[in-house]
TORZAKE-483060 format. One record per atom (N, C-alpha, C): x, y, z; residue in one letter. Coordinates in steps of 0.02 Angstrom, whole numbers, plus 32768, in hexadecimal, padded with zeros to 4 digits. Example, Ala and Ser with C-alpha at 12.3 -4.5 7.8 and 13.67 -1.06 7.14 Angstrom:
<recs>
82947EE48186a
82677F1F8186a
82947F5B8186a
82827F908162s
82AC7FCB8165s
82858002818As
</recs>
This chain:
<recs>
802B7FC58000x
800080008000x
802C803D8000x
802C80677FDAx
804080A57FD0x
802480ED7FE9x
805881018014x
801F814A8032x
803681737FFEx
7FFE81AE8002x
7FFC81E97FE0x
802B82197FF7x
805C823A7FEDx
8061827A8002x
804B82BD7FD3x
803782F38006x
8027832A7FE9x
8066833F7FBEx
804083727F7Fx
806D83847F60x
808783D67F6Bx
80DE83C57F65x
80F6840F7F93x
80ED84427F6Fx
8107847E7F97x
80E184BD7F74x
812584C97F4Bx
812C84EC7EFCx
814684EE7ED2x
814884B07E99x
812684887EA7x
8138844A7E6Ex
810184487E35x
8102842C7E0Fx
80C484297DD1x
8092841B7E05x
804B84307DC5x
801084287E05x
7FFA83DE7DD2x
7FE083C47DF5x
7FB7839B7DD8x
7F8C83A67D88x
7F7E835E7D84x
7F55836C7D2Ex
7F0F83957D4Dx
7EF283807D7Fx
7EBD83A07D6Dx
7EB183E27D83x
7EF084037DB8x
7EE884477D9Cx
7F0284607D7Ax
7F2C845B7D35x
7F47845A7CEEx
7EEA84657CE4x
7EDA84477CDDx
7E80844C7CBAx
7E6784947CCEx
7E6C84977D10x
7E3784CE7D2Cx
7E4D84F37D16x
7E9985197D15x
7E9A854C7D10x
7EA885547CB5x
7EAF85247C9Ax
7EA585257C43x
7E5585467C42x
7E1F85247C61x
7DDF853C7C60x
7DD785847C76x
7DE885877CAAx
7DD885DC7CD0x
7DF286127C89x
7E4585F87C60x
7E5986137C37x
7E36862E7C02x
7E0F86027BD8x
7DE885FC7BAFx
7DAA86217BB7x
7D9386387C06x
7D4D86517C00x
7D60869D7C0Fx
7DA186B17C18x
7DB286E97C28x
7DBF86FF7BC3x
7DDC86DC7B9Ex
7DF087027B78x
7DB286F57B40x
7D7286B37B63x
7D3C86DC7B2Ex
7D1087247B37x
7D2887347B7Dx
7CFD87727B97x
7D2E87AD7B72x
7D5987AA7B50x
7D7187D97B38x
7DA387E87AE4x
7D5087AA7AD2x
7D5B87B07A71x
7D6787D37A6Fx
7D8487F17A24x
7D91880D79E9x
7D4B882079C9x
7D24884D79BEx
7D0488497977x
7D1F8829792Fx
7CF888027923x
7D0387EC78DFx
7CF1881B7897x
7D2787F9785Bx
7D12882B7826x
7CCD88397813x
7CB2880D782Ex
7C49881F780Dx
7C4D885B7840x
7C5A884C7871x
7C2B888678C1x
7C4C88A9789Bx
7C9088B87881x
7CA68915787Bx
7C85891E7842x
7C8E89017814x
7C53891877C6x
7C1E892477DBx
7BF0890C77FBx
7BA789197805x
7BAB89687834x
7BEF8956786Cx
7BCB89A8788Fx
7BF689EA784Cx
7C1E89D4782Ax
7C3E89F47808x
7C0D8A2377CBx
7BEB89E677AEx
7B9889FD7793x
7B7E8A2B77B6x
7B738A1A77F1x
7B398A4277FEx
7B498A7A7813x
7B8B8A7D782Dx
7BAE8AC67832x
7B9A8AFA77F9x
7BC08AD877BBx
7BB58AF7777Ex
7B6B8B15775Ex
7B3A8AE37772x
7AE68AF9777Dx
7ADF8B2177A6x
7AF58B3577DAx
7ADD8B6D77EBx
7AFD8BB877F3x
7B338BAC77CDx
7B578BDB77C0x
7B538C01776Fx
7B2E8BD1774Cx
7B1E8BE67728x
7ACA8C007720x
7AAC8BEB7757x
7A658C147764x
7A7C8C54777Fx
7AB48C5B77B6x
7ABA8C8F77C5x
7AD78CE1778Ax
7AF98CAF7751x
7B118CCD772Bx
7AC08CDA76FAx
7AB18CC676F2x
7A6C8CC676C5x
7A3D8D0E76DEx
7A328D017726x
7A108D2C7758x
7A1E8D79775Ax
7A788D757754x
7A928DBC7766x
7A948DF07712x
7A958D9E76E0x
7A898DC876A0x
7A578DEA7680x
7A0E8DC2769Fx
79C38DD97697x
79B28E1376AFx
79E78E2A76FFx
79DF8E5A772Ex
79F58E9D76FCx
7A358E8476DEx
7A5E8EC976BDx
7A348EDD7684x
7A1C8EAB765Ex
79FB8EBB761Ex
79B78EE17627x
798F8ED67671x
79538EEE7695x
797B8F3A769Cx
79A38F4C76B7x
79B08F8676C3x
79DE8FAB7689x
79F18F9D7656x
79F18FAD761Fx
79B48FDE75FFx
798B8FA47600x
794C8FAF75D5x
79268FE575FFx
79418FE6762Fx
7911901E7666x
7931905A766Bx
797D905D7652x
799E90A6764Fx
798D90BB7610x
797B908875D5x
796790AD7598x
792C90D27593x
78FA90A475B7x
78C690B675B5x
78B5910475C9x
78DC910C7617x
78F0914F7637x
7915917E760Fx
793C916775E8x
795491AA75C0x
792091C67571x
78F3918C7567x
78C691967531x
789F91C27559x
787691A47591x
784291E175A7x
7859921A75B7x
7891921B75CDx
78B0926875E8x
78AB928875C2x
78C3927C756Bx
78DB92B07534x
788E92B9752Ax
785F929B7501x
782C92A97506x
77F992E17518x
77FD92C57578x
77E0931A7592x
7816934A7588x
784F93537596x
787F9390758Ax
7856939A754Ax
785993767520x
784893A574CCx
77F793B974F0x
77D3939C74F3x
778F939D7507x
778693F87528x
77A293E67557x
77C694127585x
77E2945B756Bx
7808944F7550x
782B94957520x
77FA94AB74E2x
77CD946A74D6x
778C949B74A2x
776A94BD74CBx
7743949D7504x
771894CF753Fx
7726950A754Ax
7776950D7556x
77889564755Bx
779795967529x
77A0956C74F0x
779095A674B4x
775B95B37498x
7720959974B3x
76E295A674B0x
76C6960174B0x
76E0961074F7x
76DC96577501x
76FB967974C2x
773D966E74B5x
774B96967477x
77299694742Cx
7704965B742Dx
76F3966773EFx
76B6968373EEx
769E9683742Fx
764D96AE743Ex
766C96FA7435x
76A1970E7457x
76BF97547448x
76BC976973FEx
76E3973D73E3x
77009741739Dx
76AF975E7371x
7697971C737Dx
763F9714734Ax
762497687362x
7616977473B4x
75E897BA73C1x
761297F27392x
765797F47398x
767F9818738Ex
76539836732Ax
765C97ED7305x
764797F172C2x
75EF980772B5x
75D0980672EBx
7586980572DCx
7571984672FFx
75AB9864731Ax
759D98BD7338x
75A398EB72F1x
7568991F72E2x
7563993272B4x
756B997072C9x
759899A172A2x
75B699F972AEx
75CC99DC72DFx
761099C272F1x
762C99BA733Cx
765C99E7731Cx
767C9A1D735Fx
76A59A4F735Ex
76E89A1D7370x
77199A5D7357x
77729A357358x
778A9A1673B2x
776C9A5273C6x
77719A2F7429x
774A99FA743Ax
76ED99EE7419x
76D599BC742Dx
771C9980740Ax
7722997C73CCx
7751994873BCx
7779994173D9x
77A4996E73FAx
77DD99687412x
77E2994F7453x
77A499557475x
7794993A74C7x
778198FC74B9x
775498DF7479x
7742989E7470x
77849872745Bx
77BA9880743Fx
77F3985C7423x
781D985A746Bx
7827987D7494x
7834987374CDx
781898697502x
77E3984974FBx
77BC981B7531x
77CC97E07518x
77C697D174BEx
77D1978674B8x
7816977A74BEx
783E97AF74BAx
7891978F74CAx
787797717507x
787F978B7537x
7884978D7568x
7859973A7590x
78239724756Fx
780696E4755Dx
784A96B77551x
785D96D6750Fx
786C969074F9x
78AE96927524x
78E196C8753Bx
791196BB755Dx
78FD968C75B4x
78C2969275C0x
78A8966975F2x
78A9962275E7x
7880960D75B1x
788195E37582x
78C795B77585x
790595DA756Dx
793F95AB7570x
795B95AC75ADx
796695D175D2x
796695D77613x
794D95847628x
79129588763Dx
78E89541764Ax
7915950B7635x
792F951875D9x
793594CB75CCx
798794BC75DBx
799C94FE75F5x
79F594EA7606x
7A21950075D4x
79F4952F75A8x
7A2895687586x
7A3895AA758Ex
7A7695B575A5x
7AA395F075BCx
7ACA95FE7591x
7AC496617595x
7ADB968D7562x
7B2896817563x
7B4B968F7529x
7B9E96A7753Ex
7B9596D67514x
7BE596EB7525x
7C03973574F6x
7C20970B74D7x
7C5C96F374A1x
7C9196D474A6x
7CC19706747Dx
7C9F97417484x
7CD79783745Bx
7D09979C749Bx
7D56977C745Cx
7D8C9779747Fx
7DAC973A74A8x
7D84971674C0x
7D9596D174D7x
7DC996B574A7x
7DDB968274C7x
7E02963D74B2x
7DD0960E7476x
7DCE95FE7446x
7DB295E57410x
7DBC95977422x
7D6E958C7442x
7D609545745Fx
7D31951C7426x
7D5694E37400x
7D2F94C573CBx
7CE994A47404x
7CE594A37436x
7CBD9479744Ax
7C6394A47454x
7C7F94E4744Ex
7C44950E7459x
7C41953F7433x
7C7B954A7400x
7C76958973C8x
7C8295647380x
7C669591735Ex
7C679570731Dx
7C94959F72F6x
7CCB958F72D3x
7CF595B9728Ex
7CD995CD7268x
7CC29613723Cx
7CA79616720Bx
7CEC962071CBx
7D1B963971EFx
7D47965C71BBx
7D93965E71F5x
7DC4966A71E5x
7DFD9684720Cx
7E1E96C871D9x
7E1E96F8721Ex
7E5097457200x
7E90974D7220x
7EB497717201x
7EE49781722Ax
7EE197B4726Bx
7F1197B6727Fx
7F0897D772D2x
7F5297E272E4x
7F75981E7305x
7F9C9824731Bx
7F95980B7371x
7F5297F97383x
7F5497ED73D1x
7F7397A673C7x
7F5A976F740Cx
7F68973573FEx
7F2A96FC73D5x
7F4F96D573CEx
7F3C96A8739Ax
7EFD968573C3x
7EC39661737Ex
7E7F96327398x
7E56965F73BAx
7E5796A473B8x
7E2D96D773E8x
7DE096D273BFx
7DA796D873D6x
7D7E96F673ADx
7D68972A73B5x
7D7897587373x
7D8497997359x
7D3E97B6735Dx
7CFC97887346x
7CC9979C731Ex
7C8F9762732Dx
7C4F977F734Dx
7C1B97487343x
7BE897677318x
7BC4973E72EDx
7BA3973F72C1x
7B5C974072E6x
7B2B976B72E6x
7ADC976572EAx
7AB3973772B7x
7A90970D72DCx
7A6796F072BCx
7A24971A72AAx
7A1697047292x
79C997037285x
798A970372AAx
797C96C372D4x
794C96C27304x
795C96D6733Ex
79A196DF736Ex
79A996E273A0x
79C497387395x
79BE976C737Cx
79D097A1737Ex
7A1297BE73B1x
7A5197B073ADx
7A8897C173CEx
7A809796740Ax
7A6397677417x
7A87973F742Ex
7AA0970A741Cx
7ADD96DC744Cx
7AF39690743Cx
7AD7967F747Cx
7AC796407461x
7AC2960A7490x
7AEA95C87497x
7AF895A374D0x
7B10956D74D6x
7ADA9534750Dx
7AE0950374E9x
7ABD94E77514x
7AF994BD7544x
7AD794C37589x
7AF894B275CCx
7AEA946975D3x
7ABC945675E4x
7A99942175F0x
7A7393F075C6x
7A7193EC758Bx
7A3B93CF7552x
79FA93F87574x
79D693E67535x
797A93E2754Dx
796D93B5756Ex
796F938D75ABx
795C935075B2x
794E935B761Bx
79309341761Bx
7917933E7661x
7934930B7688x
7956930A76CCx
796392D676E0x
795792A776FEx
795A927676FEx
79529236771Fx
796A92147759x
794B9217778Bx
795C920077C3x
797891B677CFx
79AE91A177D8x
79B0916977E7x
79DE9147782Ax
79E190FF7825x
79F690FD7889x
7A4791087890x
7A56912178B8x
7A90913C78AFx
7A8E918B78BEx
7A6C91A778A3x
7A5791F57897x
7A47920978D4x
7A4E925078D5x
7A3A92767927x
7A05928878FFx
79B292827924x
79839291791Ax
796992DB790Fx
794692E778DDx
7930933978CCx
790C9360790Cx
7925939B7918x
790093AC7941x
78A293CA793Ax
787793D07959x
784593D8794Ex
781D93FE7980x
77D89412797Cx
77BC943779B7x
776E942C79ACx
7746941279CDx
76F4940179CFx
76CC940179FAx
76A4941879EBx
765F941C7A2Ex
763C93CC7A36x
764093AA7A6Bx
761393797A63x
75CA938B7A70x
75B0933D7A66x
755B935D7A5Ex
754C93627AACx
7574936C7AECx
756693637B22x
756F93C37B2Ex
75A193DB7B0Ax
759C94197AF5x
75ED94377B15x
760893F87B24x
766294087B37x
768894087B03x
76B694447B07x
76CE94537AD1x
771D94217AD2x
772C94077AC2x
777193DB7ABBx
77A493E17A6Dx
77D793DA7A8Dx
77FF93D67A5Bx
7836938E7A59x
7869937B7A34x
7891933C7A3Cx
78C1934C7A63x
78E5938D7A6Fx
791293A87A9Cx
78F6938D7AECx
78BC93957AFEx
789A93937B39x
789D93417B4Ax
7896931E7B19x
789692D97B3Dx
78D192BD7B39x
791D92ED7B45x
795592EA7B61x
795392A57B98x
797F927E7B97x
797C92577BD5x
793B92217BCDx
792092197BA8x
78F891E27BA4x
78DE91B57B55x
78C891977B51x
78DA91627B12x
787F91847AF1x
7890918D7AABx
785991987A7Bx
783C91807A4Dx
780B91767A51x
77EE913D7A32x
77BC916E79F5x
77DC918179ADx
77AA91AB7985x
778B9196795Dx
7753919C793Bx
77299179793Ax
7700919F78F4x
770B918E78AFx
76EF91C97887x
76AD919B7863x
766E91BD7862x
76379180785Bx
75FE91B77841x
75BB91957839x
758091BA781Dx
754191847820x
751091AB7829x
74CA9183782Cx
74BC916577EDx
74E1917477C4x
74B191687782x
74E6911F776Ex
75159115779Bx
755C90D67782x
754290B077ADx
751F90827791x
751F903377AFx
7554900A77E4x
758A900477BDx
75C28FF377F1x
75D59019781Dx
75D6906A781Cx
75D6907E7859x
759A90657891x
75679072788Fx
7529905E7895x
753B900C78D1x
75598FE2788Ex
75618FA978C1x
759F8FA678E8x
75C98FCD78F1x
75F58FDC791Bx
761090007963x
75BB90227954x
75B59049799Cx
75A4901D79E8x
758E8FE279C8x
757B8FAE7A29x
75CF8FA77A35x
75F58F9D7A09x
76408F957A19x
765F8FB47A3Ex
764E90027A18x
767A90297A2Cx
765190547A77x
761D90507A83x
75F490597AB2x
761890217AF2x
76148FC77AE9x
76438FB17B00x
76928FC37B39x
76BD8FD37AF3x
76E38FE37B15x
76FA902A7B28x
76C890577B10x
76B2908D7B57x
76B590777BA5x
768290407BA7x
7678903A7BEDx
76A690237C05x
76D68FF17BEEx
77028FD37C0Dx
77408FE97C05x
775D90217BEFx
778F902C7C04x
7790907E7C14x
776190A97C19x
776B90F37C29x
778090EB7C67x
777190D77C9Fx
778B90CC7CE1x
77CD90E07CE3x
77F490A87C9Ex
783790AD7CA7x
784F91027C65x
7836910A7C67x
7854914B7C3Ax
784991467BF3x
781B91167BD3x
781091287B89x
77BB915B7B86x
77CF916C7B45x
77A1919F7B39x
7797918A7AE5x
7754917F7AE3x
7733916E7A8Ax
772291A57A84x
771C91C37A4Fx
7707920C7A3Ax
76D791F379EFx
76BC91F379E4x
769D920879A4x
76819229797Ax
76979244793Dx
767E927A7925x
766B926078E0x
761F926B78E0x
75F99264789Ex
75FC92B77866x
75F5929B7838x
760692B87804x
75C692D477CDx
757E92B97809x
753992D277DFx
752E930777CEx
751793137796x
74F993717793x
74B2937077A6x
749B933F77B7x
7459936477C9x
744193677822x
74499376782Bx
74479374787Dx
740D9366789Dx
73EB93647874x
73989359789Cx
738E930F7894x
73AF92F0785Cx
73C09299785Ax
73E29282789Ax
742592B37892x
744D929478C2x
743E928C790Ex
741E92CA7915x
740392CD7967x
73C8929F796Ex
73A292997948x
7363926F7952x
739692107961x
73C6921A7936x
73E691B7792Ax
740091BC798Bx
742191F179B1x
744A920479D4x
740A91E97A18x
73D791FA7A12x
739E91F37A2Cx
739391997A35x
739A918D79FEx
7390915079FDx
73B7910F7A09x
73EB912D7A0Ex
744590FF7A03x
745D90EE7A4Ax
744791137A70x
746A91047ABCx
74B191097AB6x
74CD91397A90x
7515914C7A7Ax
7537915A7AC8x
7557912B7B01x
758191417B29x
75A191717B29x
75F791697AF0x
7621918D7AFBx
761C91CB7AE3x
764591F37AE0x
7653923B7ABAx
764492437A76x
7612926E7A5Ex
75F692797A1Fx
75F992BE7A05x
760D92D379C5x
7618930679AFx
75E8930E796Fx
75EC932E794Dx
75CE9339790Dx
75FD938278DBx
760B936378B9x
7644938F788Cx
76389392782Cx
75F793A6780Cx
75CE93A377DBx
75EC93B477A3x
763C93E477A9x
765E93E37764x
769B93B7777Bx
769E937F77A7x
76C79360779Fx
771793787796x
771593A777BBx
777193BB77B9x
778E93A377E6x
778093797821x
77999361783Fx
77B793357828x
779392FE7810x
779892C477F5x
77BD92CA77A4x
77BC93067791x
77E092FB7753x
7831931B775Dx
782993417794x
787F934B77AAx
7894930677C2x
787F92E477D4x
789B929677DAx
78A3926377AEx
787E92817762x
7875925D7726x
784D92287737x
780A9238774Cx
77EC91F0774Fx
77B892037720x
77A891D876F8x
776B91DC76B8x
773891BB76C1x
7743917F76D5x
7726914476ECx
770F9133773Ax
76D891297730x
76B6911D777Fx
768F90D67775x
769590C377CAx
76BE90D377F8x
770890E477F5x
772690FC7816x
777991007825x
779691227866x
77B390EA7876x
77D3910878B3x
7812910E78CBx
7835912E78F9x
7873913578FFx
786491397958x
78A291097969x
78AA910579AFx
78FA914079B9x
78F5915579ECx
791C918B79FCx
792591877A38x
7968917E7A34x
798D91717A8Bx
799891A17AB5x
79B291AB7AEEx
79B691DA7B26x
79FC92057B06x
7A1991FF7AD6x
7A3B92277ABFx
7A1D92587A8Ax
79F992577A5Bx
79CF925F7A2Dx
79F8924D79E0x
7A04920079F5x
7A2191E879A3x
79E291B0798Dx
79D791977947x
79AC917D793Fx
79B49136794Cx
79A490FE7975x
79C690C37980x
799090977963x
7958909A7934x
794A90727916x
7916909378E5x
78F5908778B1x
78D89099788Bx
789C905A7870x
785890507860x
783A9044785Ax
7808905B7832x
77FE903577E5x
77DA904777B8x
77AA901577B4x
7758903177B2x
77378FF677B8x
771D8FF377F9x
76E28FC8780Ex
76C48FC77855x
76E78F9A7875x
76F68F9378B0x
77338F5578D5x
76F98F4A78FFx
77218F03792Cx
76E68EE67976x
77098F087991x
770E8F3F79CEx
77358F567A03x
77188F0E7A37x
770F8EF37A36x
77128EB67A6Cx
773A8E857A6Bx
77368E777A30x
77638E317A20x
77AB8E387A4Ax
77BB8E007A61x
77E58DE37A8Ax
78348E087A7Cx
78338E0F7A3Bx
78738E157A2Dx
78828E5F7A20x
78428E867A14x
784E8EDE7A1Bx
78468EF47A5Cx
78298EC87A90x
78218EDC7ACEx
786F8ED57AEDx
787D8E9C7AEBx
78CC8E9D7B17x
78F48EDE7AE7x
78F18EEC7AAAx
79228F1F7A8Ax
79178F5A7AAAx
78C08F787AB1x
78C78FA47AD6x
78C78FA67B2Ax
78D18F727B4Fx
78E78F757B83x
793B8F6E7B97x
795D8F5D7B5Fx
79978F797B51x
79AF8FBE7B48x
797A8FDA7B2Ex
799690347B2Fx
798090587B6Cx
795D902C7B93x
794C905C7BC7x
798490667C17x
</recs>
């Protein structure tokens, strides 16, 4: 009979813990596969899927706001021309009385030709054209035109000589600015303005210094404004507490419509009424609804063409972000 002795410490271990710890080995290094080439192709795909939705998304976005700066520079030119006919209106009513006064004396003429100057120099005025001299100046191709070159003992490129036209009688003009009206967009420090609401407080955009603006350009007779007011009524209630202010200013001419709808609307917030629309067209808005949110600085931080949900989930956290 053969006794056992234990086996000492440092020597091989036995076969069968050779096993165990081959096993323990094996379950440690399946807990810490490799992905295989399918797993990386498949997440590799799908990477690419949604990076190319995202690319898809941001291109639809640019081409949307493309089409929306064109649009804005078509309507702008438009009223400017629109605009610059309205004010030569007066002159040609001058001009016409002027031709249909019968025995008019040399002073009546002479007071009527200088009333319509005086029109039509208003007239360009408005559209952003300012007089120059340019007799004697520096000869700027960008605003003078060459008819001829003389000699001169002064210095050289001077202009010597301006020529009178025809319609504008001794004067030149340059235009400063185009004809064109501008367009508000986000980015922009907001136009200043001044209105009576229908509560009968007079406010301006300077005044709501320090708090977030919510403007609001709309009319009884626009449907989508129409369905946009429970919204914007909405988030009246829920966030003036914290410092926003909706203002709205309709653009009706008839006021006996508008006050009777005003009656009927349960219109919460701040309401104005502004019937030749200069408010709204110093901001270049043509189109109603349109709105422009305006931060506690007075820059424009978002713009909105078209009726929006002011509820929806995702304009609510944006504007509880500006507050």
């Amino acid at each position: 009979m053969q006794d056992t002795q234990p086996n000492p410490s440092g020597l091989a271990p036995e076969p069968a813990d050779e096993l165990a710890a081959t096993a323990a080995a094996g379950q440690e290094g399946q807990g810490e596969q490799v992905p295989g080439p399918d797993e990386l192709l498949r997440a590799a795909e799908q990477k690419a899927v949604e990076l190319n939705d995202a690319w898809l998304r941001a291109k639809a976005e640019t081409e949307n706001l493309r089409r929306r700066a064109q649009e804005d520079i078509a309507k702008a030119h438009k009223y400017a021309a629109e605009k610059f006919a309205a004010e030569m209106l007066p002159v040609k009513d001058s001009l016409e009385a002027a031709l249909s006064t019968e025995n008019a004396t040399v002073d009546n003429l002479r007071s009527g030709v200088e009333l319509t100057l005086r029109q039509l120099v208003s007239a360009f005025e408005k559209s952003g054209l300012a007089e120059i001299k340019p007799l004697g100046e520096k000869f700027d191709p960008h605003r003078h035109q060459a008819i001829s070159a003389v000699e001169d003992e002064g210095e050289a490129n001077r202009v010597l000589q301006v020529l009178i036209g025809i319609l504008f009688v001794a004067l030149v003009y340059v235009v400063t600015d185009g004809i064109r009206e501008p367009v508000v967009v986000v980015g922009d420090t907001a136009p200043r303005f001044s209105v009576v609401t229908d509560s009968g407080l007079k406010v301006s955009r300077s005044e709501f210094g320090g708090k977030l603006l919510v403007l609001n350009f709309w009319a009884t007779w626009c449907p989508p404004c129409i369905e946009e007011l429970p919204s914007l009524n909405a988030l009246h209630r829920q966030f003036s507490p914290s410092g926003l202010v909706v203002l709205g200013v309709s653009v009706d001419r008839n006021e006996s419509v508008y006050r009777n709808f005003l009656k009927r609307a349960n219109i919460e917030f701040l309401t104005a009424r502004d019937p030749n629309a200069n408010i709204s067209a110093d901001y270049g808005t043509f189109k109603y609804p349109e709105t422009y949110v305006i931060d506690r600085n007075g820059k424009v931080v978002l713009k909105i063409i078209s009726s929006t949900n002011w509820t929806d989930e995702k304009m609510v956290s944006y504007i509880k972000s500006l507050l």
